[in-house]
FIZAKE-626285 format. One record per atom (N, C-alpha, C, O): residue in one letter; atom name; x, y negated, z negated. Coordinates in nm, 2 decimals, padded with zeros to 4 digits, always signed. Last residue first. Layout:
<torfis>
  r   a      c1      c2      c3
  A  CA       X       Y       Z
...
</torfis>
This chain:
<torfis>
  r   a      c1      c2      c3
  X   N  +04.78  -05.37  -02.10
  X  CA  +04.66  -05.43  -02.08
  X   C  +04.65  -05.54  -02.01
  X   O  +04.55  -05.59  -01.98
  X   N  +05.02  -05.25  -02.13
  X  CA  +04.97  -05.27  -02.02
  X   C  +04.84  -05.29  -02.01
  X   O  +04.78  -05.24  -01.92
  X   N  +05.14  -05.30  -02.36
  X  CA  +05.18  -05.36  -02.30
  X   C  +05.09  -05.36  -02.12
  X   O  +05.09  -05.45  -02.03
  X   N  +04.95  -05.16  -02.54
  X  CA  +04.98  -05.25  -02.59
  X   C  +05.05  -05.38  -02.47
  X   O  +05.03  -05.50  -02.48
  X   N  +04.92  -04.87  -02.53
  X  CA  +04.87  -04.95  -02.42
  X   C  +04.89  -05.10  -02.43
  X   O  +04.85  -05.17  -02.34
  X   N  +05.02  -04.71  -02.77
  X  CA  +05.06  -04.67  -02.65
  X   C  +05.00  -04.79  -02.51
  X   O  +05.05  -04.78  -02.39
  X   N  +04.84  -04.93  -02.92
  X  CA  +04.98  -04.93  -02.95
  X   C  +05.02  -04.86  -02.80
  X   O  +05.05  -04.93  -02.71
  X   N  +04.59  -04.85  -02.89
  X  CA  +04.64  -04.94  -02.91
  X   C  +04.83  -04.99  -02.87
  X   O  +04.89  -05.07  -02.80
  X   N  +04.58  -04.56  -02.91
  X  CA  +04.59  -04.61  -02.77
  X   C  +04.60  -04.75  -02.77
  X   O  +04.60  -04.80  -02.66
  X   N  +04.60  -04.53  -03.16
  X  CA  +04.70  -04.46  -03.10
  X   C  +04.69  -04.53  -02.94
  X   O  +04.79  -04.55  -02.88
  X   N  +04.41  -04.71  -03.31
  X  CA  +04.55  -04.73  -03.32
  X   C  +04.68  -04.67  -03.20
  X   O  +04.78  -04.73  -03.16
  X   N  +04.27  -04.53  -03.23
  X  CA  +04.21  -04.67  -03.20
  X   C  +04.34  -04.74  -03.20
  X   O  +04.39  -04.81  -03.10
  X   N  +04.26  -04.28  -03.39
  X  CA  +04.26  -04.29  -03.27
  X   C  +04.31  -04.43  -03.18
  X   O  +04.38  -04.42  -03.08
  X   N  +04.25  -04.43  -03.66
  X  CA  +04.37  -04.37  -03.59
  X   C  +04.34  -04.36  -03.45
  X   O  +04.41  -04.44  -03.38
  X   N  +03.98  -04.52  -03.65
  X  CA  +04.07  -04.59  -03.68
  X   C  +04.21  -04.54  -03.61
  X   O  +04.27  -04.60  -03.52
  X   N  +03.86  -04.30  -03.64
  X  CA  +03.87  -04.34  -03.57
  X   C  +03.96  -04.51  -03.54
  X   O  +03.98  -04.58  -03.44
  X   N  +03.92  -04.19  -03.91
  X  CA  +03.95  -04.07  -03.75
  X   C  +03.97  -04.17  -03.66
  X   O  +04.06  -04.16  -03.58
  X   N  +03.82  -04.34  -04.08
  X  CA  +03.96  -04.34  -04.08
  X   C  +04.02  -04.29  -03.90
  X   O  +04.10  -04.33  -03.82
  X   N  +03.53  -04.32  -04.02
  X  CA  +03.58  -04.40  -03.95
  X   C  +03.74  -04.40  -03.96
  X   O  +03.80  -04.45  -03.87
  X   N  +03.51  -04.01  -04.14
  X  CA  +03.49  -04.06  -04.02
  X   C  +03.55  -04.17  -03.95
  X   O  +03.61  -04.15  -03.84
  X   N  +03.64  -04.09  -04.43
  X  CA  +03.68  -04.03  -04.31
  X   C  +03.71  -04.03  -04.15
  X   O  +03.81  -04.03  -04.08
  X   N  +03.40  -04.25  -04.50
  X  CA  +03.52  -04.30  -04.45
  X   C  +03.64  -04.21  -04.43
  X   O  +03.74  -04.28  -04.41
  X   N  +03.19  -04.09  -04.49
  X  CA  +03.16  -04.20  -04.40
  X   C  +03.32  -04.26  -04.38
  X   O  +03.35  -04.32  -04.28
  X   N  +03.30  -03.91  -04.70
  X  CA  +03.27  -03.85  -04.59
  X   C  +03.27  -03.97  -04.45
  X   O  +03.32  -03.95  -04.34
  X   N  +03.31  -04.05  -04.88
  X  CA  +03.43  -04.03  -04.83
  X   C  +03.42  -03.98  -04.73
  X   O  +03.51  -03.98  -04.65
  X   N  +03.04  -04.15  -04.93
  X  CA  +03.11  -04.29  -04.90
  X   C  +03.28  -04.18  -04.86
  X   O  +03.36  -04.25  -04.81
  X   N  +03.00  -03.86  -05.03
  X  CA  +02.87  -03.95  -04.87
  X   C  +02.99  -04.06  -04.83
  X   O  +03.04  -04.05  -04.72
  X   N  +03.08  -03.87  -05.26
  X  CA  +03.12  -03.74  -05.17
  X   C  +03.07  -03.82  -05.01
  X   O  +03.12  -03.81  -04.90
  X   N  +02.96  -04.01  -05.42
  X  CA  +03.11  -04.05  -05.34
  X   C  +03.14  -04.01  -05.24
  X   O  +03.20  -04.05  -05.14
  X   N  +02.70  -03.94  -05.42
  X  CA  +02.73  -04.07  -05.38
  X   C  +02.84  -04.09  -05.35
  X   O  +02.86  -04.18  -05.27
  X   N  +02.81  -03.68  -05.57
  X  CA  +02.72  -03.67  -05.45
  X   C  +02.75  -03.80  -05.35
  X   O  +02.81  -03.78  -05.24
  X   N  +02.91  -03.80  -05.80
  X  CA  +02.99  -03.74  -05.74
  X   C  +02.90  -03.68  -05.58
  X   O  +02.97  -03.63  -05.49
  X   N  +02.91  -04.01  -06.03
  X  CA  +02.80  -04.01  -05.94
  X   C  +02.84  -03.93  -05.78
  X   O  +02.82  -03.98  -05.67
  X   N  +03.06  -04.09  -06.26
  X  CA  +03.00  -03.94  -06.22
  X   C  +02.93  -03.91  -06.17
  X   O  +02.85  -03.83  -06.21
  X   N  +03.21  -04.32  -06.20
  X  CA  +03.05  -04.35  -06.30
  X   C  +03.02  -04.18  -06.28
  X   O  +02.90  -04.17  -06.31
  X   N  +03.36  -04.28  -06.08
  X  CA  +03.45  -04.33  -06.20
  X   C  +03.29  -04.32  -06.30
  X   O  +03.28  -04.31  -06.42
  X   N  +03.27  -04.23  -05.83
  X  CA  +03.37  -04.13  -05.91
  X   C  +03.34  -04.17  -06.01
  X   O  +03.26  -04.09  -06.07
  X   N  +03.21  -04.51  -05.74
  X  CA  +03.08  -04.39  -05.77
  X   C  +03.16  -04.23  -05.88
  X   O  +03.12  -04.17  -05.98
  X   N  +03.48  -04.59  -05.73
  X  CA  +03.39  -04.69  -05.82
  X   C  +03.29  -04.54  -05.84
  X   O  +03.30  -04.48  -05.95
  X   N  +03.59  -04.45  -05.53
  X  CA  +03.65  -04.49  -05.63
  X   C  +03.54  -04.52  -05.72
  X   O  +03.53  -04.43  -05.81
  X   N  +03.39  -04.48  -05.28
  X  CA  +03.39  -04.37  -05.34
  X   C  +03.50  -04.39  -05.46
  X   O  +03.48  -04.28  -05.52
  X   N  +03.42  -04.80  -05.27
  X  CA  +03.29  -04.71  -05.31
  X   C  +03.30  -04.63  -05.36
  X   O  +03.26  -04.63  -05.48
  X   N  +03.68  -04.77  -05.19
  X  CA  +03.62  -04.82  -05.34
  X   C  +03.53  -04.78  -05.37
  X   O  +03.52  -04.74  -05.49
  X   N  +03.65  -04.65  -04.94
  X  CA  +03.72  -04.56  -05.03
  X   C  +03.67  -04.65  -05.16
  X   O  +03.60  -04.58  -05.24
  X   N  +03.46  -04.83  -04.80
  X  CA  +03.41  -04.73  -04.86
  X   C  +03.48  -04.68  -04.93
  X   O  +03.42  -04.63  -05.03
  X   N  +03.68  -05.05  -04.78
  X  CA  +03.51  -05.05  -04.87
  X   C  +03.48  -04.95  -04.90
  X   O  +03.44  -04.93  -05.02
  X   N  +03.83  -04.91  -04.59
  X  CA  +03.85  -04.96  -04.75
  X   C  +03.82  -04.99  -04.81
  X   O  +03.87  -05.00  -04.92
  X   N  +03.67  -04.87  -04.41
  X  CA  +03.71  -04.77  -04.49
  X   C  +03.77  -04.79  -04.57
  X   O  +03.78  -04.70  -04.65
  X   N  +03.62  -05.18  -04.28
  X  CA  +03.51  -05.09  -04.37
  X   C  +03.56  -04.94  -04.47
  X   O  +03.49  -04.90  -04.56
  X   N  +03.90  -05.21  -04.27
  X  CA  +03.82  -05.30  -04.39
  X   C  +03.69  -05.21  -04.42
  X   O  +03.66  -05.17  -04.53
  X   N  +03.90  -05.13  -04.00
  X  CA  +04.02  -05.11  -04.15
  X   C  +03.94  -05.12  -04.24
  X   O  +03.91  -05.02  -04.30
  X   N  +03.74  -05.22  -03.89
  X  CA  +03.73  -05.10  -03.89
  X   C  +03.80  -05.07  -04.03
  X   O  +03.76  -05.01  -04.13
  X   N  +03.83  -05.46  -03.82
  X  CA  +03.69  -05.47  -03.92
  X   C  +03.69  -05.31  -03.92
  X   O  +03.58  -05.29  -03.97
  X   N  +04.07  -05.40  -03.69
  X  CA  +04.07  -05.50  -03.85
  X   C  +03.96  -05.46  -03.91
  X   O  +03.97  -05.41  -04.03
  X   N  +03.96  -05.30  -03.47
  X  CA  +04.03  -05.24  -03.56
  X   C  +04.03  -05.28  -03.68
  X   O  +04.00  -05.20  -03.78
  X   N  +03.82  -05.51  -03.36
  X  CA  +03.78  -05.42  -03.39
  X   C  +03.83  -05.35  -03.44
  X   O  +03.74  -05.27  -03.48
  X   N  +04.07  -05.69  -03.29
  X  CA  +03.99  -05.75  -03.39
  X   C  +03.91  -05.62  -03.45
  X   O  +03.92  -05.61  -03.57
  X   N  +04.21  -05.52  -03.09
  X  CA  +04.26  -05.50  -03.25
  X   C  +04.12  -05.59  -03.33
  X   O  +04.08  -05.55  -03.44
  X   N  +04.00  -05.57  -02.92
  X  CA  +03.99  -05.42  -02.96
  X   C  +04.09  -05.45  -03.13
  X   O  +04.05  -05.41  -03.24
  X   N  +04.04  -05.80  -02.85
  X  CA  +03.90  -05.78  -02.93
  X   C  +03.91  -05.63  -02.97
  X   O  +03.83  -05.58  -03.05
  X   N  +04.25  -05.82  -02.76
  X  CA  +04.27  -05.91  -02.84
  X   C  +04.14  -05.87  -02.95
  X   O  +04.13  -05.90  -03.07
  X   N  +04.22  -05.69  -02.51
  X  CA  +04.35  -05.62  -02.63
  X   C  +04.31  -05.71  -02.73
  X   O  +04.34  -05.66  -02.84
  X   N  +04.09  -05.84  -02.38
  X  CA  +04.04  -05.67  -02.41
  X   C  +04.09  -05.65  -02.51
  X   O  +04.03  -05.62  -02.61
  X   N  +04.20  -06.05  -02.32
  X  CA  +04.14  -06.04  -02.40
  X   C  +04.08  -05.93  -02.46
  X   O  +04.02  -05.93  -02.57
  X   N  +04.41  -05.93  -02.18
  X  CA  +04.46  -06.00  -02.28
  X   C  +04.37  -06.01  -02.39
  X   O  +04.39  -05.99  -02.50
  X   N  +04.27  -05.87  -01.95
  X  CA  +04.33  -05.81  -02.00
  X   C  +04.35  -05.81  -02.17
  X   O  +04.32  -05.73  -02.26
  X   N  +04.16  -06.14  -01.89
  X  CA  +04.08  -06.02  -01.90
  X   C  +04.18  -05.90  -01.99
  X   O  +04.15  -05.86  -02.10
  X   N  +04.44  -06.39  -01.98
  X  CA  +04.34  -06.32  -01.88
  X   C  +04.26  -06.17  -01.95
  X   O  +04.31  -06.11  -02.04
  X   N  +04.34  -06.72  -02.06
  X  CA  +04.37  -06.59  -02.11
  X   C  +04.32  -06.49  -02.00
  X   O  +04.21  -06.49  -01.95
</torfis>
């Protein structure tokens, strides 16, 4: 495999586990809602936000670079 190949191979892996934590926290913030624990959600949407942002980003040069790694 070359260097390249592998760059791209660990960045989407890093995407996947990126995926996955903002859709832990959106349950989070689902689950803390549903109990009226609305401070505690407000933290878990804010935290997944953040990483949504970067999820996208991550995506965008994913995909635009897909071929030239």
């Amino acid at each position: 495999m070359k260097q390249g190949e592998i760059l791209e191979s660990t960045l989407w892996i890093a995407l996947r586990i990126m995926e996955e934590r903002s859709n832990l926290l959106k349950k989070m913030e689902d689950d803390n809602n549903k109990k009226g624990l609305s401070r505690m959600a407000a933290s878990y949407r804010e935290k997944g936000e953040d990483i949504q942002f970067h999820v996208d980003k991550m995506k965008d040069i994913l995909f635009a670079t897909q071929n030239t790694l």
